[in-house]
matplotlib code that plots the C-alpha trace (Angstrom):
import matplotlib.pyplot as plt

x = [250.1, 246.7, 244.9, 242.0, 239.0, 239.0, 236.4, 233.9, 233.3, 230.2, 229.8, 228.8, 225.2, 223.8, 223.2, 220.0, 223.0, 224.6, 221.2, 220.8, 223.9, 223.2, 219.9, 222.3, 222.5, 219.1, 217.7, 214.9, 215.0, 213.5, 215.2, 218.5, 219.2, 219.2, 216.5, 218.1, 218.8, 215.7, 214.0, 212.1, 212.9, 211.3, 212.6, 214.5, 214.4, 216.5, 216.3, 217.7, 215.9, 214.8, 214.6, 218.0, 221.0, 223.3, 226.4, 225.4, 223.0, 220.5, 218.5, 215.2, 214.9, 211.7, 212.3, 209.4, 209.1, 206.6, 207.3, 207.1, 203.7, 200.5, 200.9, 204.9, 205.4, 208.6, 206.9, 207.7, 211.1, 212.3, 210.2, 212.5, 215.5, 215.2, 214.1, 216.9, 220.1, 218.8, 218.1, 222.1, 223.2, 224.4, 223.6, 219.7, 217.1, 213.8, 213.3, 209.9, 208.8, 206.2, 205.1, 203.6, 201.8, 202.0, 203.8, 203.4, 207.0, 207.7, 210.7, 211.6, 212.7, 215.7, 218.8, 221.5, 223.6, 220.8, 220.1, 223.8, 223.5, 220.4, 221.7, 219.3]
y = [200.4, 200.2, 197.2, 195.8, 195.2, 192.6, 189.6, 188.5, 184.7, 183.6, 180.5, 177.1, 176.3, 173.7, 170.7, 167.9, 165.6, 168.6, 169.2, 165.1, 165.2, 168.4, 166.8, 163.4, 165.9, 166.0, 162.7, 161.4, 161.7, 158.2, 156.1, 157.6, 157.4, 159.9, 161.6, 160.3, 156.7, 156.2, 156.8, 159.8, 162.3, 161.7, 163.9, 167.0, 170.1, 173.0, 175.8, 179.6, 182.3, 185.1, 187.5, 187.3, 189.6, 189.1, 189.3, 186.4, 184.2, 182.0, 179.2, 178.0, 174.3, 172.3, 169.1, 166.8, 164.2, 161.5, 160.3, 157.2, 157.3, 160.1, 160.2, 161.1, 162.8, 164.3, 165.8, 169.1, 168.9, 167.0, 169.8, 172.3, 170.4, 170.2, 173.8, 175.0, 173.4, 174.2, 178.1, 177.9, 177.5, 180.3, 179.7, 178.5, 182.2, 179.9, 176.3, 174.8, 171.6, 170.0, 166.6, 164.0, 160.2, 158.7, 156.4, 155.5, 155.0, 151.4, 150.0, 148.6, 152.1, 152.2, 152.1, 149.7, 151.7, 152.6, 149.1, 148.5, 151.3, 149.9, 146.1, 145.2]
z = [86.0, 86.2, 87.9, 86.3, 89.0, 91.1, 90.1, 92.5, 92.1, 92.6, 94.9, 92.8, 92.3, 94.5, 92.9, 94.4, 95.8, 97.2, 99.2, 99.7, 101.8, 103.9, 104.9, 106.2, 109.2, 109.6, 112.0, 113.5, 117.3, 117.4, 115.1, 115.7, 111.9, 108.9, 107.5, 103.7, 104.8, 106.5, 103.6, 104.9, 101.7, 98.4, 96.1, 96.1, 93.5, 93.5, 90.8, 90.6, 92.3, 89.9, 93.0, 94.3, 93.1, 90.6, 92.9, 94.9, 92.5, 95.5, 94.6, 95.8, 97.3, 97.4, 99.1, 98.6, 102.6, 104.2, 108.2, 109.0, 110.7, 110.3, 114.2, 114.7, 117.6, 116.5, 112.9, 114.2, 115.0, 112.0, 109.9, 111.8, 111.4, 108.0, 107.1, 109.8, 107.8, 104.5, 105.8, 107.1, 103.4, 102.2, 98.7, 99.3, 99.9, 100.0, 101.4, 101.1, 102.4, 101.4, 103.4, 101.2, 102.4, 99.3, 98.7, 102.3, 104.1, 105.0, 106.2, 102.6, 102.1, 104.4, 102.6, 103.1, 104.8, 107.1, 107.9, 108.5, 111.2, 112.8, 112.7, 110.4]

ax = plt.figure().add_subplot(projection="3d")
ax.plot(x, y, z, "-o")
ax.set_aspect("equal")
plt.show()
């Protein structure tokens, strides 16, 4: 008997809370809290990649972030945190982030699970 080929299933696409939760990992050195629940990430967009191959479909992510102040002296490491966990998803082939100063952060924008961490 002859078996039919096997079928490769493709991984599920990413969805924006899917890439919301991978950036919880990300945190500012300072604070000690989460990019997300400080308030730090604006907007997130993910949408398929016409470049990548059929057998393993990739999607670009555009993640759309302020800091807290102009002057942060950690900018660059929470730019490479960020970029470095979205690059470890296998599903993601392009991350782009684009940092934005409107509207400006304030603390307002904390969530309240970050002010429960912070005793606030």
């Amino acid at each position: 008997m002859k078996r039919a080929p096997a079928v490769r299933l493709s991984p599920k696409p990413l969805t924006e809370d899917d890439i919301f939760t991978a950036l919880r990992d990300c945190f500012d050195p300072e604070v000690k809290l989460n990019l997300v629940d400080l308030g730090l990430i604006y907007s997130v967009a993910v949408e398929p990649d016409p470049n990548s191959t059929p057998a393993l479909p990739r999607q670009r992510v555009k993640v759309q972030m302020t800091l807290t102040t102009p002057q942060c002296p950690a900018s660059g490491l929470i730019f490479e945190q960020v970029n470095n966990r979205l690059a470890s998803m296998q599903q993601i082939s392009k991350v782009e982030v684009d940092l934005v100063w409107e509207p400006k952060w304030t603390p307002h924008k904390i969530s309240p699970d970050g002010r429960k961490q912070l005793g606030i």
